[in-house]
DRENDO-1510 file (C-alpha; in Angstrom, 1 decimal, always signed):
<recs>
REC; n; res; u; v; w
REC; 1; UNK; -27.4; -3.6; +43.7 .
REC; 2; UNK; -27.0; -2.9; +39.9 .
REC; 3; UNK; -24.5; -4.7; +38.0 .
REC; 4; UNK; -21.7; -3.2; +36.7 .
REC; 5; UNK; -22.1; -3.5; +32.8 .
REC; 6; UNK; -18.8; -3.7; +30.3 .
REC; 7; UNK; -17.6; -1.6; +27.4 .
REC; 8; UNK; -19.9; -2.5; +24.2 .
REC; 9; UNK; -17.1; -5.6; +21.9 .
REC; 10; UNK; -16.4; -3.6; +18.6 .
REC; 11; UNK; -17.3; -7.1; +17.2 .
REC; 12; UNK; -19.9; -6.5; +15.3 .
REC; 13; UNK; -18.3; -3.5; +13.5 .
REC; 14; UNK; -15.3; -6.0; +12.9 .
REC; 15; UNK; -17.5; -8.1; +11.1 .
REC; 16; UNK; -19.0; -5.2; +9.6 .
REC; 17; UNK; -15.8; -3.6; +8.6 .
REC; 18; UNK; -14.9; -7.7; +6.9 .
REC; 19; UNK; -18.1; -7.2; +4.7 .
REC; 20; UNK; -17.6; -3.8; +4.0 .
REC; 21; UNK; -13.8; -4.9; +2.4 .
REC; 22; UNK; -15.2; -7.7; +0.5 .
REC; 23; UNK; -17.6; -4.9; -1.3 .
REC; 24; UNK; -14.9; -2.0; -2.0 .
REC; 25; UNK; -14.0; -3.0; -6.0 .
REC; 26; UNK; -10.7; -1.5; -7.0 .
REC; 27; UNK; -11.5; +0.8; -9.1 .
REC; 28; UNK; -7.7; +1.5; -10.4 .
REC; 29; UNK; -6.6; -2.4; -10.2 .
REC; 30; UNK; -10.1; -4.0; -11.3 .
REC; 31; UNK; -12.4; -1.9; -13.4 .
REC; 32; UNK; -9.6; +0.9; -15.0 .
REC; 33; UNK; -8.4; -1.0; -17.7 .
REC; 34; UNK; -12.2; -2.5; -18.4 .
REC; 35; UNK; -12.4; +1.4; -18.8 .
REC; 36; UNK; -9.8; +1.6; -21.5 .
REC; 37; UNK; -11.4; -0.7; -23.6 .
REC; 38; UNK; -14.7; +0.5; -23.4 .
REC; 39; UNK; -13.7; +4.2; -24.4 .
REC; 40; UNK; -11.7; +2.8; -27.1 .
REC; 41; UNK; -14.5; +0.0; -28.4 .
REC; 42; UNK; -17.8; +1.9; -27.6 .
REC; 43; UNK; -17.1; +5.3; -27.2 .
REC; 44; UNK; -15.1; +5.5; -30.3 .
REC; 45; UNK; -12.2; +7.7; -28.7 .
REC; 46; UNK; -8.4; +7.2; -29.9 .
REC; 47; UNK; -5.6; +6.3; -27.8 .
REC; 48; UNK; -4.4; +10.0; -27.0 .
REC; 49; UNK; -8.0; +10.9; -25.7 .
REC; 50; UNK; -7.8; +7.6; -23.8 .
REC; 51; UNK; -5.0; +8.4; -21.9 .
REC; 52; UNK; -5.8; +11.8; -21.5 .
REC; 53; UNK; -9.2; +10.3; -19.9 .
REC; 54; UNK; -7.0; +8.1; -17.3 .
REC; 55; UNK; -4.2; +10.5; -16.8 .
REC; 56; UNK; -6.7; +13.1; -15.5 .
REC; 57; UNK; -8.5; +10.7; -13.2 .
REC; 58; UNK; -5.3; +9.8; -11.9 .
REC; 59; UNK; -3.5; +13.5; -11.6 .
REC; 60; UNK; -6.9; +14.0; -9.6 .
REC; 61; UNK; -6.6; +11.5; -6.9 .
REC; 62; UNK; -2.6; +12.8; -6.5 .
REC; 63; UNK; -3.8; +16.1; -5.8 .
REC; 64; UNK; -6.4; +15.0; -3.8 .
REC; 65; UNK; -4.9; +12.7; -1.7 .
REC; 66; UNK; -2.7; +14.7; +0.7 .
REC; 67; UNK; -5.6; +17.0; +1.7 .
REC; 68; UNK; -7.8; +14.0; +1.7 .
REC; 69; UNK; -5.7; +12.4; +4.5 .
REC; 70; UNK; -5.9; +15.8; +6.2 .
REC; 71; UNK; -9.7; +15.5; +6.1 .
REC; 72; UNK; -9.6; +11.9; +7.3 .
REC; 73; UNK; -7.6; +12.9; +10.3 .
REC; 74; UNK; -10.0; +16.0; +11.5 .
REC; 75; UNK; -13.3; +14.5; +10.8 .
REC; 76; UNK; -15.3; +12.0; +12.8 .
REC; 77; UNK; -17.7; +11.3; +10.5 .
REC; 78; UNK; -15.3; +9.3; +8.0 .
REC; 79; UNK; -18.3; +6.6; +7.6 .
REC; 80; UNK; -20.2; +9.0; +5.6 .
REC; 81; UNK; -16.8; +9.8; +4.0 .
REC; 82; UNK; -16.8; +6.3; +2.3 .
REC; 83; UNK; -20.5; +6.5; +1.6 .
REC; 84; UNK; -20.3; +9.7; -0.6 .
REC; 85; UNK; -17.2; +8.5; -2.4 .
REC; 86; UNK; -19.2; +5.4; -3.3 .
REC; 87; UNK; -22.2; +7.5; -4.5 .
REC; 88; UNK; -19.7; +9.4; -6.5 .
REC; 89; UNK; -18.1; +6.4; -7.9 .
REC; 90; UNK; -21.7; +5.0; -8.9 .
REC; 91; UNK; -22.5; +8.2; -10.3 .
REC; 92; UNK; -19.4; +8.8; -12.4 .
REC; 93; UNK; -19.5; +5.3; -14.2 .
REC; 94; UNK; -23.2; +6.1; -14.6 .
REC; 95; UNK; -22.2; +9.1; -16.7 .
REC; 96; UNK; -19.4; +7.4; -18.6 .
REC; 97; UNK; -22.2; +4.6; -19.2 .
REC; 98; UNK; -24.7; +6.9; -20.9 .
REC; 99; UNK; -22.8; +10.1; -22.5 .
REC; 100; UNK; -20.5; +10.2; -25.0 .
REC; 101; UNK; -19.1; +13.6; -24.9 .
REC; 102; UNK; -15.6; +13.9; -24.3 .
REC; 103; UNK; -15.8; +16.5; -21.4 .
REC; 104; UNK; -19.1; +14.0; -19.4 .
REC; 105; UNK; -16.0; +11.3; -19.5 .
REC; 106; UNK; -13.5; +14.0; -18.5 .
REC; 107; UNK; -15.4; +15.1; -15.3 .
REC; 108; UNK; -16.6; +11.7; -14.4 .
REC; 109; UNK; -12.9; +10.4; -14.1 .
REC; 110; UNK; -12.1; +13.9; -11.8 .
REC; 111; UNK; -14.9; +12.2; -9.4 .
REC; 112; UNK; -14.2; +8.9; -9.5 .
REC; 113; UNK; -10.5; +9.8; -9.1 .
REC; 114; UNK; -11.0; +12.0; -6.1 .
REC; 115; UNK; -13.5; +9.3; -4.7 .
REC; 116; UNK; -10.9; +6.7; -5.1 .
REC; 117; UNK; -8.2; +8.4; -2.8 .
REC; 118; UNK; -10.8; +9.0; -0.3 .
REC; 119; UNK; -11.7; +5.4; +0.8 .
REC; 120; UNK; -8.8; +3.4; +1.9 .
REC; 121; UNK; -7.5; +6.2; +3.9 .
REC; 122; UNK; -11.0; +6.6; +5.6 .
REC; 123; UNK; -10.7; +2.3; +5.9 .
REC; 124; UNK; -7.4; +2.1; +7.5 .
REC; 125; UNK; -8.4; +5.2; +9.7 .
REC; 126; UNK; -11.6; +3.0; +11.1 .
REC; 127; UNK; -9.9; -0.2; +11.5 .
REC; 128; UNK; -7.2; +1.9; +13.4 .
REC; 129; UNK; -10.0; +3.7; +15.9 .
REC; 130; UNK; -11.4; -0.5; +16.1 .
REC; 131; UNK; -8.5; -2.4; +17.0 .
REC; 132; UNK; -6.0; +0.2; +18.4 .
REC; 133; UNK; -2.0; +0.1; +17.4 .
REC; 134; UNK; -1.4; -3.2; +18.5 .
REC; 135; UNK; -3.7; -4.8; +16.8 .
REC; 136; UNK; -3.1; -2.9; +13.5 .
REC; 137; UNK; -1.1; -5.3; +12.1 .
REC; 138; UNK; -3.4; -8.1; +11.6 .
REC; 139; UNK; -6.2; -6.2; +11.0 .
REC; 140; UNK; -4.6; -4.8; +7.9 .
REC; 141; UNK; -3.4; -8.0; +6.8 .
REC; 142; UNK; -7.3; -8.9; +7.2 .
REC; 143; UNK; -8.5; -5.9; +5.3 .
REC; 144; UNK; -6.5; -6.4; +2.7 .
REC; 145; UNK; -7.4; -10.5; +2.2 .
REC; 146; UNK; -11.0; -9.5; +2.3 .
REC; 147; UNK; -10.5; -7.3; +0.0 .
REC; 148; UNK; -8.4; -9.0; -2.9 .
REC; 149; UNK; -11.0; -12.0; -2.0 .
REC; 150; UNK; -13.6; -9.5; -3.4 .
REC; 151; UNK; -11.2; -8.1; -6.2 .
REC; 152; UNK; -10.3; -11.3; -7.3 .
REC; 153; UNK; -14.4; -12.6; -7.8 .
REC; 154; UNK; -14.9; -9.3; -9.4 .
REC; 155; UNK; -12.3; -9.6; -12.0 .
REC; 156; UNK; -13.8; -13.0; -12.7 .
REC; 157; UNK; -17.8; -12.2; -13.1 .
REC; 158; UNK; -16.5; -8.9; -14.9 .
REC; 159; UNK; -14.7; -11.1; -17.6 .
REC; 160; UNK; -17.8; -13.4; -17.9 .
REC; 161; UNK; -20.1; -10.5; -17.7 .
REC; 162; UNK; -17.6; -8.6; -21.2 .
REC; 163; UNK; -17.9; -12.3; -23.0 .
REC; 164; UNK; -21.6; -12.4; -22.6 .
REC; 165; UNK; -23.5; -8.9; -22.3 .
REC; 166; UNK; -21.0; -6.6; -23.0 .
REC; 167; UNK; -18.5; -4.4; -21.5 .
REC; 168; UNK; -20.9; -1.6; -20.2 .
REC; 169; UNK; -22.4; -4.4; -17.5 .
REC; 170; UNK; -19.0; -4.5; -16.2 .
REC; 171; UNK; -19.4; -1.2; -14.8 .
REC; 172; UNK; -23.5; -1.8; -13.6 .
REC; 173; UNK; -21.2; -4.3; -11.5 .
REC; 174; UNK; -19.3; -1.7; -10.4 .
REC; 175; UNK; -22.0; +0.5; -9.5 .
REC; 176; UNK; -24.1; -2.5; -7.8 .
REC; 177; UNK; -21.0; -2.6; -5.5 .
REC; 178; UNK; -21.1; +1.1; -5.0 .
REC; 179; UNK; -24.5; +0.6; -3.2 .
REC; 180; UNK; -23.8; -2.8; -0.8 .
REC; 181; UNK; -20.4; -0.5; +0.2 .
REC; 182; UNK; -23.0; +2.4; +1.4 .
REC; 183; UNK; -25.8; +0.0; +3.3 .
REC; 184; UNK; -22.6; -1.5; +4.4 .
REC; 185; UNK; -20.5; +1.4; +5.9 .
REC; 186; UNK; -23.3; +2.1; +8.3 .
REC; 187; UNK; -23.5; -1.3; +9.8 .
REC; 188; UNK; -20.3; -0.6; +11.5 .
REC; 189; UNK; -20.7; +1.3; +15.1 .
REC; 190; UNK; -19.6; +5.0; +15.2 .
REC; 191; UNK; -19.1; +4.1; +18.8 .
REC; 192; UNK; -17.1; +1.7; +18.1 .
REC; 193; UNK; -14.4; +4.0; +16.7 .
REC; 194; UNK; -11.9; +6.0; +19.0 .
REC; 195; UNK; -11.3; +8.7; +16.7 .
REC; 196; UNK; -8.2; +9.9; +18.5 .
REC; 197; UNK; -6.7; +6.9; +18.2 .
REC; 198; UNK; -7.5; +6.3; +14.4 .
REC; 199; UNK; -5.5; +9.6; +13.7 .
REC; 200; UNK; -2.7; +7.8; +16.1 .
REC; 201; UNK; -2.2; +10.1; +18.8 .
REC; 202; UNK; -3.0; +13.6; +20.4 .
REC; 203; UNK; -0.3; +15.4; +19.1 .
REC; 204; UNK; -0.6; +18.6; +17.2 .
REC; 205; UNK; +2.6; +17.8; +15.0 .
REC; 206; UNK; +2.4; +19.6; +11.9 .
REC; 207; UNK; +2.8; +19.0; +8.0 .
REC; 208; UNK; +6.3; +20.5; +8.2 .
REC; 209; UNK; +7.2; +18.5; +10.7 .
REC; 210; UNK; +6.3; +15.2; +9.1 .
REC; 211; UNK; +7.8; +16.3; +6.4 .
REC; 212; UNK; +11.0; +16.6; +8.0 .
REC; 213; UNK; +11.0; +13.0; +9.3 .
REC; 214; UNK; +13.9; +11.2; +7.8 .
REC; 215; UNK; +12.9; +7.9; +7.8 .
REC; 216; UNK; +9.6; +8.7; +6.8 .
REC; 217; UNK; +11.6; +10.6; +3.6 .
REC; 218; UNK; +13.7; +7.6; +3.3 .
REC; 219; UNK; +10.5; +5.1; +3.4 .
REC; 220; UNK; +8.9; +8.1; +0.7 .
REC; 221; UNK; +11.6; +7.6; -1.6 .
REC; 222; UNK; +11.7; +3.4; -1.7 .
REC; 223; UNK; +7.6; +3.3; -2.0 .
REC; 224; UNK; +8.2; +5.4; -5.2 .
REC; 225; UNK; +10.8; +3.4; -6.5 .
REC; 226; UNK; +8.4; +0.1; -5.9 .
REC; 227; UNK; +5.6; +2.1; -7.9 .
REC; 228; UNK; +8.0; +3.3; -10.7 .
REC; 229; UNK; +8.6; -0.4; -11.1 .
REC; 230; UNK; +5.3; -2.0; -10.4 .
REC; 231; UNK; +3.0; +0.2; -12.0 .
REC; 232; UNK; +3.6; -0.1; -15.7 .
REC; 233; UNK; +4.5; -3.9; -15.7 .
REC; 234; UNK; +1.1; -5.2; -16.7 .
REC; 235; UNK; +0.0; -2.2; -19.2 .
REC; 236; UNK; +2.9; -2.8; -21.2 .
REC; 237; UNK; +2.3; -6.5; -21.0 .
REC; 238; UNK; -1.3; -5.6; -22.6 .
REC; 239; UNK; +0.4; -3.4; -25.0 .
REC; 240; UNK; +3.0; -6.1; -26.1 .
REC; 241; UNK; +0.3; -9.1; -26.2 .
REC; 242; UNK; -2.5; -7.2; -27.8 .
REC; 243; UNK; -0.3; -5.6; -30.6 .
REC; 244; UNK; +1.5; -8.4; -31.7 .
REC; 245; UNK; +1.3; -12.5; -33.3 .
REC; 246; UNK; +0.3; -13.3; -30.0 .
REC; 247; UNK; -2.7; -11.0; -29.3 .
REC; 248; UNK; -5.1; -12.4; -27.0 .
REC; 249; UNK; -8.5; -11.5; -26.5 .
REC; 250; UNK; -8.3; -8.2; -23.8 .
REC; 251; UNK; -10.9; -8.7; -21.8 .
REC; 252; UNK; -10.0; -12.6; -21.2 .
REC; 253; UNK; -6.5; -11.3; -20.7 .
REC; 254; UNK; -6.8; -8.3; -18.5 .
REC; 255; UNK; -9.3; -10.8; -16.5 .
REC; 256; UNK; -7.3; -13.8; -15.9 .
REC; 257; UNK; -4.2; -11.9; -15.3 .
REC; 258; UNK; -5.7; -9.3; -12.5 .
REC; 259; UNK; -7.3; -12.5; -11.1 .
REC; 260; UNK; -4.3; -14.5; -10.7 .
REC; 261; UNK; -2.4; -11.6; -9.3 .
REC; 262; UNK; -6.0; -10.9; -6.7 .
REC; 263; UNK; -6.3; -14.4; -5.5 .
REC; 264; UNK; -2.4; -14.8; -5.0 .
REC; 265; UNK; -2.6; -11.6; -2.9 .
REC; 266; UNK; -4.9; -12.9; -0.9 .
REC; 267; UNK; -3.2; -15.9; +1.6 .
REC; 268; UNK; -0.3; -13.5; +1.3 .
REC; 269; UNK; -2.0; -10.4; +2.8 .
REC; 270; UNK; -3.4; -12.5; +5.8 .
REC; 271; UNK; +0.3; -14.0; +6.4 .
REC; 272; UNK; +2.3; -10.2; +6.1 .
REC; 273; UNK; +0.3; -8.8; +9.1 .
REC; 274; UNK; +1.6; -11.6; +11.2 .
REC; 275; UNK; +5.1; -11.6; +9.9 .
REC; 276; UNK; +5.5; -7.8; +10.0 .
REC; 277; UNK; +5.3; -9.0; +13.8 .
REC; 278; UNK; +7.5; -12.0; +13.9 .
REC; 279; UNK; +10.2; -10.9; +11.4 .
REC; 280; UNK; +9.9; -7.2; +10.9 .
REC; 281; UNK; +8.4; -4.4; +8.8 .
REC; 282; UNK; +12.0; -4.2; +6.7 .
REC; 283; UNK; +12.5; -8.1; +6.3 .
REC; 284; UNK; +8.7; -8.2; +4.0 .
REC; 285; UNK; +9.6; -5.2; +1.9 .
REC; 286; UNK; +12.7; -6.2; +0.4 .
REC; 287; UNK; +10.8; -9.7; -0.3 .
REC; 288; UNK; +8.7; -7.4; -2.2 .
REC; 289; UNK; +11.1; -5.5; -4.3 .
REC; 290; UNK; +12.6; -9.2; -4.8 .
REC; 291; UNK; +9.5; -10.4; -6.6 .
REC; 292; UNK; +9.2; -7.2; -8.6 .
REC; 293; UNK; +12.9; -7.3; -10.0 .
REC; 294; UNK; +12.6; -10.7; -11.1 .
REC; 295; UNK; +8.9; -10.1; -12.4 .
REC; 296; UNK; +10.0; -7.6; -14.6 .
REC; 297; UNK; +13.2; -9.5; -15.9 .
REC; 298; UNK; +10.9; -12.6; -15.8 .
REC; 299; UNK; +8.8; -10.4; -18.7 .
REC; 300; UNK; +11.9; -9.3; -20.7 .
REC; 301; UNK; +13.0; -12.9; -21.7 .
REC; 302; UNK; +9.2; -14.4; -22.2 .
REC; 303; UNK; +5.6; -13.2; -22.7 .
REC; 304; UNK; +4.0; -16.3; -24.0 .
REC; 305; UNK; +0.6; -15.4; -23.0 .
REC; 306; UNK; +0.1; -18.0; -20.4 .
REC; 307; UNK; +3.7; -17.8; -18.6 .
REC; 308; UNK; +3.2; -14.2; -18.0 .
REC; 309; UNK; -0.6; -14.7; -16.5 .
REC; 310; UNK; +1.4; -17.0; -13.6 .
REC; 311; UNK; +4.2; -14.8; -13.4 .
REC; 312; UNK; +1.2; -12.5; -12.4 .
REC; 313; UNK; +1.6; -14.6; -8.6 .
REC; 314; UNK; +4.7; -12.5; -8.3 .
REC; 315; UNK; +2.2; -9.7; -8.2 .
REC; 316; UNK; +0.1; -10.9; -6.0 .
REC; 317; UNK; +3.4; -11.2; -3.7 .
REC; 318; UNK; +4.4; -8.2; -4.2 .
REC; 319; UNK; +1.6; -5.6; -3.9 .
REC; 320; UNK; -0.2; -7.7; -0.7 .
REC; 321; UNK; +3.0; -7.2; +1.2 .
REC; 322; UNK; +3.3; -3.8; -0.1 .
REC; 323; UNK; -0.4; -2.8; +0.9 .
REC; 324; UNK; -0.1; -4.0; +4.1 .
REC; 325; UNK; +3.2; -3.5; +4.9 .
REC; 326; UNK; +2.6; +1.0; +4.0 .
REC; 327; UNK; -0.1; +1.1; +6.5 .
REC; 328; UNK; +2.1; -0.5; +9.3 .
REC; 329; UNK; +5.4; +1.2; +8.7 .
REC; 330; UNK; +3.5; +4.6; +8.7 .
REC; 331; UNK; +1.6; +3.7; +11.6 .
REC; 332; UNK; +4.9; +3.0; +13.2 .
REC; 333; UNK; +6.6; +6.4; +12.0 .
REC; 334; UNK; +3.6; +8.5; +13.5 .
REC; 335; UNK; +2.5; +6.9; +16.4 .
REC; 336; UNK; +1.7; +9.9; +18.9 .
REC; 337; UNK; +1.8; +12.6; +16.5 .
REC; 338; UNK; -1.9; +12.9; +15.5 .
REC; 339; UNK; -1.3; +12.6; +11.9 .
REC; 340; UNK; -1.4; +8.9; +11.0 .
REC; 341; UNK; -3.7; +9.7; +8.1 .
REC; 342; UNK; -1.7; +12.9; +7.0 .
REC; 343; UNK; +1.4; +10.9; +6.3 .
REC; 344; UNK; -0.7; +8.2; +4.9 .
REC; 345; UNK; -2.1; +10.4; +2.4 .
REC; 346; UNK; +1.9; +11.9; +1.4 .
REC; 347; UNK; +2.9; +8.2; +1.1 .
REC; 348; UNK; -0.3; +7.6; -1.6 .
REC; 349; UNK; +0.8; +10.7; -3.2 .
REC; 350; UNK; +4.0; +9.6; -4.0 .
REC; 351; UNK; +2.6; +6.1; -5.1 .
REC; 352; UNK; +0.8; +7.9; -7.5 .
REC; 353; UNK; +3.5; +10.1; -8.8 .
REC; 354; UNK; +5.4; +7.3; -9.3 .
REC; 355; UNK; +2.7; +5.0; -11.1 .
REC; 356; UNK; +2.3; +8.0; -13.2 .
REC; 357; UNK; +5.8; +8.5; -14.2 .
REC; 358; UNK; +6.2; +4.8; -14.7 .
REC; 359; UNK; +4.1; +4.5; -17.4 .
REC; 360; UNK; +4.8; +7.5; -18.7 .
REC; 361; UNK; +8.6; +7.1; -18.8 .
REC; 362; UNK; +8.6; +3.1; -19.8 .
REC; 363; UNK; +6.2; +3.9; -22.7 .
REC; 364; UNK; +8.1; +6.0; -23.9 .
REC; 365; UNK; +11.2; +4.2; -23.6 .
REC; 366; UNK; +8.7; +1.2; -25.3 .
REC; 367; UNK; +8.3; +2.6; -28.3 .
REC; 368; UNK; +11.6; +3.9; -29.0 .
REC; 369; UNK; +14.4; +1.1; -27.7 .
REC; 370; UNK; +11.7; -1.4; -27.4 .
REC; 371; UNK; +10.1; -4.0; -25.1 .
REC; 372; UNK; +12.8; -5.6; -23.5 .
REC; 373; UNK; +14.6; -2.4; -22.6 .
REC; 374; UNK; +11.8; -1.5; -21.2 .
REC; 375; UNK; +11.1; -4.1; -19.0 .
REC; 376; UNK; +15.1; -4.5; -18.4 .
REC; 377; UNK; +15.0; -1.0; -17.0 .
REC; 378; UNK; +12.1; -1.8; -14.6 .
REC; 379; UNK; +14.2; -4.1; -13.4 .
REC; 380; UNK; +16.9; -2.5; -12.4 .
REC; 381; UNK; +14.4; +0.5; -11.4 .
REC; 382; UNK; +13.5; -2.6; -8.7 .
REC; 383; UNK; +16.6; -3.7; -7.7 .
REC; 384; UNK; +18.1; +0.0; -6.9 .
REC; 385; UNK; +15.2; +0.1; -4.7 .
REC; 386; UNK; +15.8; -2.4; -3.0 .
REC; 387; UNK; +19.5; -1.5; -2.7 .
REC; 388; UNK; +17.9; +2.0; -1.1 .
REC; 389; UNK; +15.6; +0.4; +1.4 .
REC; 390; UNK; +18.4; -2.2; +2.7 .
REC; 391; UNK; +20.9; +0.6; +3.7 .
REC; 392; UNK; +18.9; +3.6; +4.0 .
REC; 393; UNK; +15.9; +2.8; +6.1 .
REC; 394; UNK; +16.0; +1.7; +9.2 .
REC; 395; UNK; +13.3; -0.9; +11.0 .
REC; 396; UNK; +10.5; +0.4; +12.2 .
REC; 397; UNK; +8.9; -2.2; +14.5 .
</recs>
């Protein structure tokens, strides 16, 4: 009589998807402001063509990142999603690396910002189709370790690798991760993955009708505020340090700082996928907008180079909570509707309009009422969201 044989253990692809996280560099977090430099040092370009370089890589990925989600959602083939964005990441910095023309750099930051809006939501869709809506939670909370594990070893052999051979191995780095994330992807089963449940549901619920969710407007508007707090805090630290008495090297700056902040994020990451369980999705992000408000006040009254780098642990507090904590909330608010991914890409959206605006507005506001005012008004930028998200949104869990 033939035995009765049991559905394949997505194990392996677990394991996969743990080695696949430890590979994904950040390119915004990690290897952006490496990028800055280099365009200013080596390329020879001013500051205007600098930003110009970064804000179109970044208005990119905003455009991009709703229909993106969209894609994610329909397709079942989101491994080979993650392998072409990495072939276009590796491909970009390639360019950058070896031509100077402003327009090579200008199109290689379209691609590599397009390519960077295309991976986490094709990561949290996979781990979804793995481990199901219940086990979300820690799963994210494991993503996200693994990945600021990786980050945060990045940052470091990136600042060693500037000191010693220069800043354009930095992105050879970058590029050498580009390729483990493709052999990578592939490891994990396609079987494995239940590809209606990583778009959460059967539903045919549209855009419109997301869009008219009110808590997932209310949870919209405090994720912006977060951003319009979060995102500018560390590049007008740079700013402050590198222009003044107290200018410190950039590279061994930008690298202990993002390190601190990666290897802080890391134990908290693992913890917020456990407490979102045990004390609630709401509970964790108002301990986030907690650590921001007092970061950015922390910055006004001090910014002796190495009290701001472990201020950076407020960072790492922060920005785990808030990257695991998104993925749960909206997983909560869509559950059912087929359009998990959707929603994910209109929350990343507004992240980046916000991070956009933030530095926009705050530099700005820099270089007329000065530093402190500046990092006052973050602040308090903070500290209104967190007023928002404690009477406005409700808890999800």
């Amino acid at each position: 009589m033939p035995t009765k044989t049991s559905a394949p253990s997505p194990r392996r692809s677990l394991q996969a998807l743990d080695r696949l996280n430890l590979t994904l560099g950040d390119v915004r977090d990690v290897f952006e402001p490496y990028l800055a430099i280099f365009l200013t040092a080596e390329r020879q370009l001013d500051p205007a063509q600098v930003g110009i370089a970064l804000a179109i890589g970044n208005l990119a990925g905003i455009l991009a990142q709703t229909p993106i989600g969209a894609v994610v959602d329909a397709t079942k083939h989101k491994r080979l999603l993650i392998a072409i964005a990495s072939a276009v990441i590796a491909i970009s910095y390639l360019l950058i690396i070896n031509f100077s023309a402003f327009p090579a750099v200008l199109a290689a930051q379209v691609g590599i910002g397009v390519a960077a809006v295309t991976v986490i939501p094709a990561i949290e869709a996979i781990s979804l189709g793995l481990v199901g809506q219940k086990g979300l939670n820690q799963r994210v909370g494991r993503n996200e370790a693994f990945n600021r594990s990786g980050n945060a070893v990045t940052a470091v052999v990136a600042g060693i690798l500037a000191q010693i051979t220069g800043l354009a191995w930095i992105f050879y780095l970058l590029i050498l991760l580009c390729i483990a994330t493709i052999v990578l992807v592939f490891q994990i089963r396609d079987r494995d993955i239940n590809h209606t449940t990583a778009r959460s549901g059967h539903s045919q619920t549209t855009g419109k009708d997301l869009l008219h969710d009110c808590p997932l407007q209310v949870f919209s508007l405090a994720v912006f505020l977060f951003y319009m707090a979060n995102a500018a805090l560390l590049p007008l630290l740079s700013q402050k340090l590198t222009g003044g008495q107290q200018a410190a090297t950039p590279s061994g700056f930008i690298s202990a700082s993002i390190a601190v902040a990666q290897f802080t994020t890391i134990p908290v990451a693992a913890w917020a996928g456990k407490a979102a369980d045990i004390w609630g999705r709401k509970p964790l992000l108002l301990l986030a907008f907690a650590a921001t408000t007092l970061r950015a006040f922390l910055y006004a009254l001090n910014t002796d180079p190495w009290f701001v780098v472990w201020v950076q642990t407020l960072d790492g507090l922060s920005s785990g909570i808030f990257a695991v904590t998104i993925v749960i909330v909206v997983a909560d608010l869509t559950q059912g509707t087929g359009r998990f991914n959707l929603a994910q890409g209109g929350i990343y959206t507004t992240i980046g309009l916000g991070a956009a605006l933030s530095n926009l507005a705050v530099g700005w506001l820099a270089s007329t009422a000065g530093f402190s005012i500046a990092f006052f008004t973050l602040s308090a930028i903070a500290a209104i969201g967190a007023l928002w998200l404690w009477f406005a949104m409700p808890e999800t869990k």
